[in-house]
C-alpha positions in Angstrom: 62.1 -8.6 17.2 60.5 -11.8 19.5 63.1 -11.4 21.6 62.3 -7.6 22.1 58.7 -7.9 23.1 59.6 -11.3 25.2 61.9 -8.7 27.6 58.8 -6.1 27.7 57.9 -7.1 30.9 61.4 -6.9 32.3 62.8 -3.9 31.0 59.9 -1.2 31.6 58.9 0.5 34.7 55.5 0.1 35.7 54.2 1.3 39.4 51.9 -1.7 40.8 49.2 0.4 42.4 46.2 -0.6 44.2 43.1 -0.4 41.7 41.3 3.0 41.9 37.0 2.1 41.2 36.3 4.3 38.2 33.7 7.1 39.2 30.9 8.0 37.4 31.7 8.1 33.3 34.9 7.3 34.0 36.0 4.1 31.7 37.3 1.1 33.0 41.1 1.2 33.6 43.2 -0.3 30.2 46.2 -1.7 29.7 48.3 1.1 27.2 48.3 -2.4 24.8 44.7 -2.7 25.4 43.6 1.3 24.9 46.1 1.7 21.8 43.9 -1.9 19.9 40.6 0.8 20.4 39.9 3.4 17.5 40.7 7.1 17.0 38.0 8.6 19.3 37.6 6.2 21.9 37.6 7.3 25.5 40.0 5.9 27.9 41.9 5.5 31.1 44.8 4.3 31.8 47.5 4.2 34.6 51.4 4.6 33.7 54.4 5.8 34.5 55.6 9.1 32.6 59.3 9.0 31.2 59.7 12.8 30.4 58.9 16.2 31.6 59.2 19.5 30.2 62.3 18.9 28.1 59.9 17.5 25.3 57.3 20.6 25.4 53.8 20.1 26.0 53.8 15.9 25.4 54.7 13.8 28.2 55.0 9.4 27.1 53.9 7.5 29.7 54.9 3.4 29.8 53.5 0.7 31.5 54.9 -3.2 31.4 53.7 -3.6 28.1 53.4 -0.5 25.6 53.6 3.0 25.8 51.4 6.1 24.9 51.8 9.9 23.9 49.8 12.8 26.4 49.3 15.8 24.6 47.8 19.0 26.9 48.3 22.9 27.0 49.4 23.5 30.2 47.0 26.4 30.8 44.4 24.4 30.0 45.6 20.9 32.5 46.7 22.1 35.7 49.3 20.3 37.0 50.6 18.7 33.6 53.8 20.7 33.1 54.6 19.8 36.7 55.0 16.5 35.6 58.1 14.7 35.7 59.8 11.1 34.8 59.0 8.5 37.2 55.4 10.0 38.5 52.7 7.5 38.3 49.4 8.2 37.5 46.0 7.4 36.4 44.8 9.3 32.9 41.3 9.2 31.1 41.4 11.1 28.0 40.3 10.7 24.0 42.7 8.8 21.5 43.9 10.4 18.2 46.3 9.5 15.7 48.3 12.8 14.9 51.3 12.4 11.8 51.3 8.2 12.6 51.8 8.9 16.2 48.9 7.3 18.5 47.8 10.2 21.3 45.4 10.7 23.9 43.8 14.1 23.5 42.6 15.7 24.7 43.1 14.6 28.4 39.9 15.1 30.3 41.6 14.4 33.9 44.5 12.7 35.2 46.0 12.3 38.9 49.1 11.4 40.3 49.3 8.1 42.5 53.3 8.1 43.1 56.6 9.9 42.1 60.2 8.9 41.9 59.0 5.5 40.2 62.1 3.8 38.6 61.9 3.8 34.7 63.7 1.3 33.1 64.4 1.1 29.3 64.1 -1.5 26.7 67.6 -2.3 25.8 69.0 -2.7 22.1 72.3 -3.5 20.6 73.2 -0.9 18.2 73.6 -3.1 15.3 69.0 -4.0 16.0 68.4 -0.4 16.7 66.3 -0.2 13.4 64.6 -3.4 14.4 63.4 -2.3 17.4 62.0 1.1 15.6 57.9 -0.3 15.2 54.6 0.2 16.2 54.7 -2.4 19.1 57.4 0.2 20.9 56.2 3.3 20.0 56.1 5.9 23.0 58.8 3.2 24.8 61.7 4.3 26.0 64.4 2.6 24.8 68.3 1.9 25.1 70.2 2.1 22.4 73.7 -0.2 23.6 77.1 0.4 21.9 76.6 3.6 19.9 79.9 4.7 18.5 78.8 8.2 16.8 76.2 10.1 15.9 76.3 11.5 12.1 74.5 14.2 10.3 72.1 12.7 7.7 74.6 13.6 5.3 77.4 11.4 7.1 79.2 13.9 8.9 80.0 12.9 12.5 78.1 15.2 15.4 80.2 17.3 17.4 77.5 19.7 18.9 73.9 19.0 18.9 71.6 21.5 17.6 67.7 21.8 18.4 65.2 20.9 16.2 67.8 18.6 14.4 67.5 15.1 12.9 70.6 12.5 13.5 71.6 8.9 12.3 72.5 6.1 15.3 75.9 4.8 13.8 75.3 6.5 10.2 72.6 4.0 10.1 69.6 4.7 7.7 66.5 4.2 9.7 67.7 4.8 12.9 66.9 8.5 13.5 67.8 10.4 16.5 65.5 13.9 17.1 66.6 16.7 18.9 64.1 18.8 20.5 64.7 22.6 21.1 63.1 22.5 24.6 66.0 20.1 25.9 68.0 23.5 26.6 70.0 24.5 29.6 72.5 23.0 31.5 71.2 19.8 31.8 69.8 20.1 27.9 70.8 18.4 24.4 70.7 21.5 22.7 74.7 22.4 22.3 75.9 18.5 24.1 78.7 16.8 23.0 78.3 13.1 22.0 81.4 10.8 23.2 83.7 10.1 20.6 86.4 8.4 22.6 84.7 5.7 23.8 81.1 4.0 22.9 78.0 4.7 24.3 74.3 4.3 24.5 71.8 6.6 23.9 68.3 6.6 25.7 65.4 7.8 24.2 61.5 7.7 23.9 60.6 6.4 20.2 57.9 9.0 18.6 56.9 8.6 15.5 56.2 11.5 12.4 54.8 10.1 9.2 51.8 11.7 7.9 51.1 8.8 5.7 51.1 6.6 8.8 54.0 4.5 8.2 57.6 4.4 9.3 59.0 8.0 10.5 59.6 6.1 13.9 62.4 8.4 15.7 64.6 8.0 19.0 64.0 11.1 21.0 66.8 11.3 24.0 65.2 14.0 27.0 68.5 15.1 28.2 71.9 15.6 27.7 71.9 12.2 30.7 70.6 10.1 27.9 73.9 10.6 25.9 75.5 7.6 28.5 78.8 6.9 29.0 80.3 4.3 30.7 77.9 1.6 30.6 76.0 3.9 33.0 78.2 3.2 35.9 78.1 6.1 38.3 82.4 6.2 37.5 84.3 8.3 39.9 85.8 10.7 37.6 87.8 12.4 40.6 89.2 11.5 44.5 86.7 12.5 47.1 88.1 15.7 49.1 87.2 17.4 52.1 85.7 21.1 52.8 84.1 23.1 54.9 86.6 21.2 57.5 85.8 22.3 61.6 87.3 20.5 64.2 84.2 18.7 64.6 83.6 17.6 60.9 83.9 18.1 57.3 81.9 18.0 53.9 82.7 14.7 51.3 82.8 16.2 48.1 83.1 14.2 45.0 81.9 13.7 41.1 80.8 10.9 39.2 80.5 10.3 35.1 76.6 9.3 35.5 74.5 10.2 37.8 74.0 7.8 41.1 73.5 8.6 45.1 76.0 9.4 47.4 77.7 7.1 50.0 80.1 7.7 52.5 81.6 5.2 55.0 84.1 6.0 58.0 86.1 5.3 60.8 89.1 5.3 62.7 90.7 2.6 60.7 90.7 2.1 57.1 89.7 -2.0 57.3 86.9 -0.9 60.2 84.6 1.4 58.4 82.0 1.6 61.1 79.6 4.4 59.8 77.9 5.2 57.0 75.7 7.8 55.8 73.8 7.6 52.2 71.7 10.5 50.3 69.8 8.7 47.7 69.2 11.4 45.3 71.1 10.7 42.3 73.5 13.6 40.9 76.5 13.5 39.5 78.1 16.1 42.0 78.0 14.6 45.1 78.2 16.2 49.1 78.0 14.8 52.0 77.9 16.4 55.3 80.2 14.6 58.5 79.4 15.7 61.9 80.1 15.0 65.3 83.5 13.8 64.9 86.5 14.5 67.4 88.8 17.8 66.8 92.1 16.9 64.9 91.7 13.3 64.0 92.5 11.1 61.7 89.2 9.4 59.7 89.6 6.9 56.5 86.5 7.5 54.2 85.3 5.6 51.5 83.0 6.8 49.2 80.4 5.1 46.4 78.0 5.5 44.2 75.0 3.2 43.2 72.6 3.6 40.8 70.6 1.2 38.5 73.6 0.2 36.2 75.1 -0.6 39.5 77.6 0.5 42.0 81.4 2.1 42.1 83.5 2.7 45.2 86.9 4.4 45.9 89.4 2.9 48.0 89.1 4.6 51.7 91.6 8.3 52.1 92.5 10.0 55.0 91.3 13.5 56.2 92.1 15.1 59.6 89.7 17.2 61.3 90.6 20.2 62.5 92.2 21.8 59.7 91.7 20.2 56.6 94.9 19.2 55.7 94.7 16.0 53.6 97.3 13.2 54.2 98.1 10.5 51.5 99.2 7.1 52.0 103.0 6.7 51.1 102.6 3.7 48.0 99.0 5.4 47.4 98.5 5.8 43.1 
């Protein structure tokens, strides 16, 4: 478990902002490590980065370098909380409770947002430590869960479609519970994913807690079908990049990726002289890129990639004419 808490600082996102003087009856701004020592009651303020957004309901977990903490609101009574979303920084000051073992601030008396797009980064654990990692010190963390083979049932049956609401088991392992929340719907949602079964992967998740005793009943809970992650979160090209929307004076990139990961297009007039390049840093896992300006029925080699923060993947460079969008393939090409 040392080794855990020794990578704390590493492995969490945490927006350095420049200090914000508390106004009048505002408290001092905590560390999460330092609010969470206080008592049930105690007013505080804090300034983290959240890691969910409305997939989880009305609770949004916020991290900083060292700990994490649970913010509990009605929307219609917090304006601006259901508008937030993973990655936004910002400064909190609200009342601690403990609700079923779980250590929360509310209710929130105020809260403002310093940044967005803030990259969250996970605390990563083998599979075969999951349970280790599943304690008080990580509570409302969000955490990596490396080398997952399957997700059972807590009766041992493997997971083929997951169901809201629902409890699962990392591996068939006792202790390491996986929850399923009904609000992680839609196309992007848990609710009715399919786990991999051909290959392992790791599973993401912020670790809640449910006991009403207080102990144990710590739980992984993934946000979104993207925390089910394949391929050790490479972006993976899962298909050639292609042209559309083809004038004479341009054409669209189109390609997907496995994960999601910006999009990046190089070109020229020679496949070893890839002069330009145009990126679009949002990360999706359906990429299109827009080429303009180009000269009617002509030959351009384009290469296309893919970073993100499990790193980068690039296709060799292909051939499209403009003009009329016929593609042309290498002779030898696989």
């Amino acid at each position: 478990m040392t080794s855990f808490l020794l990578l704390a600082g590493l492995l969490t996102g945490f927006a350095s902002e420049t200090p914000t003087p508390p106004g009048p009856g505002t408290p001092p701004v905590l560390t999460i490590k330092a609010a969470r020592a206080l008592p049930p009651g105690s007013t505080v303020t804090v300034r983290a980065v959240v890691i969910n957004g409305p997939e989880m309901g009305n609770i949004r977990y916020v991290q900083d370098a060292d700990a994490g903490l649970a913010l509990y609101a009605q929307p219609t009574k917090l304006a601006g909380f259901a508008e937030l979303r993973s990655g936004d920084s910002i400064q909190v000051t609200g009342q601690l409770k403990v609700y079923n073992g779980l250590t929360e601030m509310d209710p929130i008396a105020s809260f403002h947002k310093l940044a967005s797009g803030v990259r969250v980064r996970a605390l990563q654990v083998p599979v075969e430590r999951a349970t280790e990692a599943f304690v008080e010190a990580n509570e409302s963390r969000l955490l990596e869960i490396k080398g997952v083979t399957r997700l059972t049932t807590p009766t041992g049956t493997v997971a083929t479609t997951l169901a809201g609401n629902s409890n699962y088991l990392l591996n068939g392992q006792s202790g390491g519970l996986v929850r399923v929340m009904s609000a992680s719907s839609g196309p992007e949602g848990l609710v009715d994913a399919t786990p991999p079964t051909s290959e392992p992967f790791d599973v993401r998740g912020v670790l809640s807690q449910f006991a009403p005793s207080g102990v144990g009943g710590y739980q992984l809970m993934p946000r979104l079908a993207t925390d089910l992650v394949r391929g050790g979160g490479l972006p993976r090209l899962t298909e050639e990049p292609v042209p559309v929307n083809v004038t004479g004076n341009g054409f669209t990139v189109v390609f997907s990726t496995l994960n999601p990961g910006d999009t990046r297009v190089r070109y020229g007039l020679d496949p070893k002289q890839l002069k330009e390049s145009l990126v679009d840093p949002a990360l999706t896992t359906r990429h299109s890129l827009p080429i303009t300006n180009l000269i009617p029925g002509t030959t351009y080699y384009v290469e296309v990639s893919s970073r993100n923060a499990a790193g980068t993947e690039t296709a060799p460079p292909v051939p499209f004419i403009t003009g009329n969008g016929k593609r042309v393939r290498l002779s030898g090409k696989n």
